[in-house]
C-alpha positions in Angstrom: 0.0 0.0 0.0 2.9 2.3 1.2 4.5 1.7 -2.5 1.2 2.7 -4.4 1.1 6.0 -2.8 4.9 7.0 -3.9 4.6 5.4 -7.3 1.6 5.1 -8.6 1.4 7.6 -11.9 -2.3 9.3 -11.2 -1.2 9.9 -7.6 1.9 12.3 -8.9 -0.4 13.9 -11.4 -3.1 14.6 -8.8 -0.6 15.4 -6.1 -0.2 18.9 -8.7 -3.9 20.1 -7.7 -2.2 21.2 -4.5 0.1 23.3 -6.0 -2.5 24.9 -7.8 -4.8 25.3 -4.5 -1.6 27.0 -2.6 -1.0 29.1 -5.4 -4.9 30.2 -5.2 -4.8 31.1 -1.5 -1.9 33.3 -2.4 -3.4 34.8 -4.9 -6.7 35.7 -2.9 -4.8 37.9 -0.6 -3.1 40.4 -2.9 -5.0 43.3 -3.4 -5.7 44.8 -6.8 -2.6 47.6 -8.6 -4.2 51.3 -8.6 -5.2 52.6 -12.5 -3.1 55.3 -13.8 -5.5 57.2 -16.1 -4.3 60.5 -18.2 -5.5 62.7 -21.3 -4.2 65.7 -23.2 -6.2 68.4 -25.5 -4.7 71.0 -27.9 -6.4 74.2 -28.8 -7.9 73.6 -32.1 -9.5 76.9 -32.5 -10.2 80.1 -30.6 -12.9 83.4 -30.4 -11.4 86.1 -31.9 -9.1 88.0 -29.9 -8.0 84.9 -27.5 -4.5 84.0 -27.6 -2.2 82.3 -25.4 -3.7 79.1 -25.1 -1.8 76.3 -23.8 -1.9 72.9 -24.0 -5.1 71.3 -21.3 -3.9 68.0 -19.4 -5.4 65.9 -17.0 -3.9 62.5 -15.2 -5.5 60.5 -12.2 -5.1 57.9 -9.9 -7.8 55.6 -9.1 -8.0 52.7 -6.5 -11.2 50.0 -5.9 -11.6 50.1 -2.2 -14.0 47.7 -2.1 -11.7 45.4 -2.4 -11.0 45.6 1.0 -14.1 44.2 2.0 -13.8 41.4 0.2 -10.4 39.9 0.9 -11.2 38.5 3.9 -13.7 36.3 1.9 -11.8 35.5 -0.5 -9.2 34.2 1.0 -11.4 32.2 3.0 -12.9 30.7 -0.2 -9.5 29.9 -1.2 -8.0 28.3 2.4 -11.1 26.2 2.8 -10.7 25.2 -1.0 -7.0 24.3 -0.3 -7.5 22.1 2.3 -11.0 20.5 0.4 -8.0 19.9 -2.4 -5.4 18.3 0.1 -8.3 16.3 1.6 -9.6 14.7 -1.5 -6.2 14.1 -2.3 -5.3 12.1 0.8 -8.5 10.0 0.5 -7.2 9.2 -2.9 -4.0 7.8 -1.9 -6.1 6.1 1.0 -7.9 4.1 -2.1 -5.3 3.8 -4.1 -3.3 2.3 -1.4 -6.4 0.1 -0.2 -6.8 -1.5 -3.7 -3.4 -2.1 -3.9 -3.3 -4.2 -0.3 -6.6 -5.8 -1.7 -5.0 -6.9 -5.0 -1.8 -8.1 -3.1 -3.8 -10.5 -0.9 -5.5 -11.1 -3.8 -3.1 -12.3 -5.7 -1.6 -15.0 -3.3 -4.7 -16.1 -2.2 -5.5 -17.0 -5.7 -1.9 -18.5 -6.2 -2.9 -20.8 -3.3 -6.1 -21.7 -4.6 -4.7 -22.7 -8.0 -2.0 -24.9 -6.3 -4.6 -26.6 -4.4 -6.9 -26.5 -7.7 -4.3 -28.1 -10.2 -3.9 -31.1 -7.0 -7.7 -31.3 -6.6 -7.4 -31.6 -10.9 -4.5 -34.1 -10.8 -6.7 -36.5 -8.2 -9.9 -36.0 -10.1 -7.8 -37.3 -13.0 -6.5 -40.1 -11.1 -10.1 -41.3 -10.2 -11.0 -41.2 -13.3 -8.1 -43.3 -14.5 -9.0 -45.9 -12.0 -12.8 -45.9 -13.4 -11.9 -45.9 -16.4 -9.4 -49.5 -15.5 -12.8 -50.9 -13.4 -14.8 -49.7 -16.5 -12.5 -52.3 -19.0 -12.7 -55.2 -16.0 -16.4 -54.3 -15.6 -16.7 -53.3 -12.0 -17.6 -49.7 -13.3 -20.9 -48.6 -14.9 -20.8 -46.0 -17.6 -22.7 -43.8 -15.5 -19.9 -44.3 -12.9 -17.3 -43.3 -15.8 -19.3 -40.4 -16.6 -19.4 -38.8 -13.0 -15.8 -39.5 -12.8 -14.8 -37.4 -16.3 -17.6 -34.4 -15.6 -15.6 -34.1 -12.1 -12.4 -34.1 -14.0 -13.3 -31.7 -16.1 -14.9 -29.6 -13.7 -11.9 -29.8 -11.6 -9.5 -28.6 -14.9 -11.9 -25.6 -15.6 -11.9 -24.3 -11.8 -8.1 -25.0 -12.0 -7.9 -22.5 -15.4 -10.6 -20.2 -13.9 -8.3 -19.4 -10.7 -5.1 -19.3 -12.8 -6.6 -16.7 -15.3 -8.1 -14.9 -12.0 -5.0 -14.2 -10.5 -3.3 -12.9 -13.6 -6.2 -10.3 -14.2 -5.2 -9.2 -10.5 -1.2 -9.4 -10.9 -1.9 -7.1 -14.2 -4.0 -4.9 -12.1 -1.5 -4.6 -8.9 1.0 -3.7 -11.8 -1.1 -1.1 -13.1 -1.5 0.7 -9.6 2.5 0.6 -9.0 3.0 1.7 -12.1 4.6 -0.9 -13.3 5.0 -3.2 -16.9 2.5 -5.4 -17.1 4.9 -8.3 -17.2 7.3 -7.0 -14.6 7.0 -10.0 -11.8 6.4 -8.9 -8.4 6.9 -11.1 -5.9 4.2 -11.0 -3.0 4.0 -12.2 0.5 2.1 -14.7 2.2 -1.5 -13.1 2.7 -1.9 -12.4 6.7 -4.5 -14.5 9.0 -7.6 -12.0 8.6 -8.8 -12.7 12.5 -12.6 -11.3 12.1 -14.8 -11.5 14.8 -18.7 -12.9 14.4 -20.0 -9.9 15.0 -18.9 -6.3 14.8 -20.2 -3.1 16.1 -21.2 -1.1 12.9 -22.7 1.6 14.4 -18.9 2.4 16.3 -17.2 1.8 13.1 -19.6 4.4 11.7 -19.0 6.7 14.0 -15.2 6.2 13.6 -15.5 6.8 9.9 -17.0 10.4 10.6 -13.8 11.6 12.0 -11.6 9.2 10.2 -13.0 9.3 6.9 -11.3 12.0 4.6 -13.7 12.4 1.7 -16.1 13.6 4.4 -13.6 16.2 5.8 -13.2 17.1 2.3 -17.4 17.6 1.5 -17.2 19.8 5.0 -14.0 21.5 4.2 -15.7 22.6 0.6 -19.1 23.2 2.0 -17.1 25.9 4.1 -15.4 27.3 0.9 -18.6 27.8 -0.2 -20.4 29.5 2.6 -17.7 31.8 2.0 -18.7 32.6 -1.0 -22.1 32.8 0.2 -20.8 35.7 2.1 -18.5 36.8 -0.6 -22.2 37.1 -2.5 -23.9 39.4 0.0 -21.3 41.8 0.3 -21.6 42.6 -4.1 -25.0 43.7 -3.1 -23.7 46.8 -1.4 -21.9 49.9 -3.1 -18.9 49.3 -4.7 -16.5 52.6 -3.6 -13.9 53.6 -5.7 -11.3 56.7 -5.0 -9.1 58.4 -6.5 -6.9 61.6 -6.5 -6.1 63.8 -9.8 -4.2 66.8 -11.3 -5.2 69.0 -14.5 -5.1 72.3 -16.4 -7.0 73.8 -18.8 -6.1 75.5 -22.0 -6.1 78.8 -20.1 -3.5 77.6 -18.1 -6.0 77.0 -14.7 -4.3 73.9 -12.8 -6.5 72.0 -10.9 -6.1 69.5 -8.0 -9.2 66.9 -6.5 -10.6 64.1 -6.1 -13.2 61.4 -7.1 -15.5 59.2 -5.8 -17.3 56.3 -7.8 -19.9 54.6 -6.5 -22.0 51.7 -7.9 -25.9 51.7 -7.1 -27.3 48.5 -6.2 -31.1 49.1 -7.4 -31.6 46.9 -10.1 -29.0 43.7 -9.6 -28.3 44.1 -6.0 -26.1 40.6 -7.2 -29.3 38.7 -6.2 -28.4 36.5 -9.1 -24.9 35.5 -7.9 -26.3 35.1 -3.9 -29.3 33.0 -5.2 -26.7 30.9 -7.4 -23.9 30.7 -4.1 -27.0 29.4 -1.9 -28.3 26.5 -4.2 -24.7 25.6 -4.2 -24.2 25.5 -0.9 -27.6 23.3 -0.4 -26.2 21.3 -3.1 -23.2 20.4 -1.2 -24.8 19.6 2.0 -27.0 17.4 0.2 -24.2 15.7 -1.2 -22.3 15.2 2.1 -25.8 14.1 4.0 -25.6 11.2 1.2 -22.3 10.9 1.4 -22.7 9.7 5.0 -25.6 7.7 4.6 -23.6 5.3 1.7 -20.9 5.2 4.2 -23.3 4.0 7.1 -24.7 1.5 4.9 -21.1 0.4 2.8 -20.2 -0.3 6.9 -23.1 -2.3 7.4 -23.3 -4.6 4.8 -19.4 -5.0 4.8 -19.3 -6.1 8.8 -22.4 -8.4 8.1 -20.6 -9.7 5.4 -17.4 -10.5 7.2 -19.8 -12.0 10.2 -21.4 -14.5 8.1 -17.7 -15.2 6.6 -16.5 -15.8 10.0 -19.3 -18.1 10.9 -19.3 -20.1 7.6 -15.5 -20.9 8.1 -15.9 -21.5 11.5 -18.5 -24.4 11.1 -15.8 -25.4 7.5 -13.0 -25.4 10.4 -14.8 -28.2 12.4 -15.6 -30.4 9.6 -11.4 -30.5 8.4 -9.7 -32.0 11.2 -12.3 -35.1 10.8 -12.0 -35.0 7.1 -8.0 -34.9 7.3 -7.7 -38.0 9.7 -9.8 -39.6 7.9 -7.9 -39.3 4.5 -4.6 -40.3 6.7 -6.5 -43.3 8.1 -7.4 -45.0 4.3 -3.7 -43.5 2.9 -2.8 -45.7 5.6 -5.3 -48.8 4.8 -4.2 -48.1 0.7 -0.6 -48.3 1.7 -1.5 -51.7 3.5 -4.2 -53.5 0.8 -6.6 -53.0 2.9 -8.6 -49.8 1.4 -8.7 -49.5 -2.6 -7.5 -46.6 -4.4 -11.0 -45.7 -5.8 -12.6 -44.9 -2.0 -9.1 -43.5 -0.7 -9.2 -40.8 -4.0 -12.4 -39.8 -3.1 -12.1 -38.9 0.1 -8.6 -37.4 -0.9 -10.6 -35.3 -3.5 -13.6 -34.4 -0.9 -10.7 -32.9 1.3 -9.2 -31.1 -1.2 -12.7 -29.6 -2.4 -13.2 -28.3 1.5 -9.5 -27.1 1.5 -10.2 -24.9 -1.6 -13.2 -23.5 0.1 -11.2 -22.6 3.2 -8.9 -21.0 1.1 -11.6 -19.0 -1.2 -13.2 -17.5 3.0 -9.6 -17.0 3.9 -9.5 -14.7 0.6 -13.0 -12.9 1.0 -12.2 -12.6 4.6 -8.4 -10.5 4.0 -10.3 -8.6 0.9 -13.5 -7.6 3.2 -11.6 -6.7 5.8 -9.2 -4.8 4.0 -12.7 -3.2 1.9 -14.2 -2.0 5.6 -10.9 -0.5 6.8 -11.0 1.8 3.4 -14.8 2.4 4.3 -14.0 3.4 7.9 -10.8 5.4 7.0 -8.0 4.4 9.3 -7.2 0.4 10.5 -9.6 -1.6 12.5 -7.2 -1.8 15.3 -5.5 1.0 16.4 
């Protein structure tokens, strides 16, 4: 999982938005440049009698004060977007490393299943080699024979099935470390998932609110945007802009003042832009209220899940210890004469048919369990 995060190719493409968020934040707190404005005007023509006319200039300096008022917004827009940014990006390496710790167990469950698969294929093969002898002597039926090569083949296909499995999950463990998709990687034994019967869904729920970073992510942009909510309001009042200037007219008359600009909010009043900030805002909370309500359910189903997984292997946990003594007891009698191969390959076959099923809950256990630790957002024990 650790691996994913550092290499994995979307990860350092994504990782960029946070340059771009930090970048924002210092951008929302620089204030606007003033505007330099100027003009000039030559005598053209004059009354009769007029003379001496000089050349009329004018230059000013103009500043938006109401900028002022909102920089405080906007730089809350921007820090609350920053950390929304960072957030979502965190949960992403959370996934990303999640499926990648999936995929792994994955992977060598499967590789143990398709050992156990190609043995349960070999003994099938063997029983029906031994059918197929009592077929020729005639102590088999045909409909004997015919049991014996449909579990054969059954067996072969399973065998294939798990083989082609675990390469579609080495290709896609490659994929998230960035690697070739015939690079080998060589993966440890799965760990022992140890999942208790029943777990307490509601207190992993209300770990995942605090734990969860997609959620502080929804709350971190619903912020940004009650910011902008705010932002909103304020365009509904008068925009004030100064400024200081310096002329003379063509008599020579110098001049020195100042202006005020103000915009009048009796048409817009920027209802549009509040009313458009506020749906948003509703929007978002909407999304976070069903944000948490797939999380509560995910939770739910996945530690019910692992329950009946736990009490399923459980009961298959009893049943092997009997199964395996008896398969030493005839490999025993077969190496004496005194059991034949026919009854000793089937009850070598039945226990590697319950072995393959221990193996396939040992793999949904380690992949559910891995699947509810990603739900919750941090490891089931701390």
């Amino acid at each position: 999982g650790v691996i994913a995060v550092l290499v994995n190719p979307e990860l350092k493409a994504l990782r960029q938005q946070e340059q771009v968020a930090r970048a924002q934040v210092f951008a929302a707190g620089l204030l606007p440049d003033p505007q330099l404005s100027g003009g000039l005007d030559f005598p053209a023509g004059a009354p009769a009698g007029v003379t001496g006319l000089l050349n009329a200039y004018n230059a000013s300096v103009n500043w938006a004060v109401a900028a002022l008022v909102t920089r405080p917004a906007n730089i809350a827009v921007a820090r609350a977007h920053e950390e929304q940014v960072r957030d979502d990006i965190a949960w992403r390496e959370w996934l990303v490393a999640g499926q990648a710790r999936l995929l792994a167990r994955r992977v060598a469950c499967l590789a143990l299943q398709a050992t156990a698969a190609r043995e349960a294929a070999a003994v099938a093969g063997q029983l029906l080699e031994v059918t197929n002898r009592n077929l020729k002597r005639g102590d088999a039926t045909i409909a004997e024979f015919g049991v014996r090569q449909a579990a054969y083949l059954d067996a072969q296909d399973r065998a294939l099935a798990l083989s082609r499995q675990r390469e579609r999950a080495r290709q896609e463990l490659n994929r998230i470390l960035g690697l070739a998709p015939a690079q080998p990687v060589a993966v440890a034994p799965p760990p022992v998932a140890v999942v208790a019967a029943r777990l307490d869904s509601a207190g992993l729920f209300d770990r995942a609110e605090n734990a969860r970073l997609d959620l502080a992510a929804l709350r971190a942009g619903y912020a940004s945007q009650e910011a902008r909510v705010s932002r909103a309001v304020l365009g509904q009042y008068p925009a004030l802009n100064l400024g200081v200037g310096r002329g003379r007219d063509t008599g020579g008359v110098v001049t020195i003042g100042f202006s005020v600009a103000l915009d009048l909010p009796i048409l817009d009043r920027n209802r549009g832009a509040i009313a458009v900030a506020e749906a948003t805002r509703d929007q978002l909370w909407a999304e976070y209220a069903n944000r948490l309500h797939q999380t509560r359910a995910d939770i739910a189903r996945l530690a019910a899940d692992l329950g009946e997984i736990a009490r399923e292997s459980a009961a298959l946990e009893r049943e092997l210890p009997g199964l395996a003594r008896a398969e030493r007891i005839l490999r025993a009698g077969l190496a004496t004469g005194d059991v034949t191969r026919l009854d000793y390959e089937a009850v070598r076959a039945g226990l590697l048919d319950k072995e393959l099923k221990r193996l396939g809950l040992a793999q949904a256990a380690g992949e559910q369990q891995v699947a509810l630790e990603v739900a919750v957002g941090e490891p089931l024990t701390r």
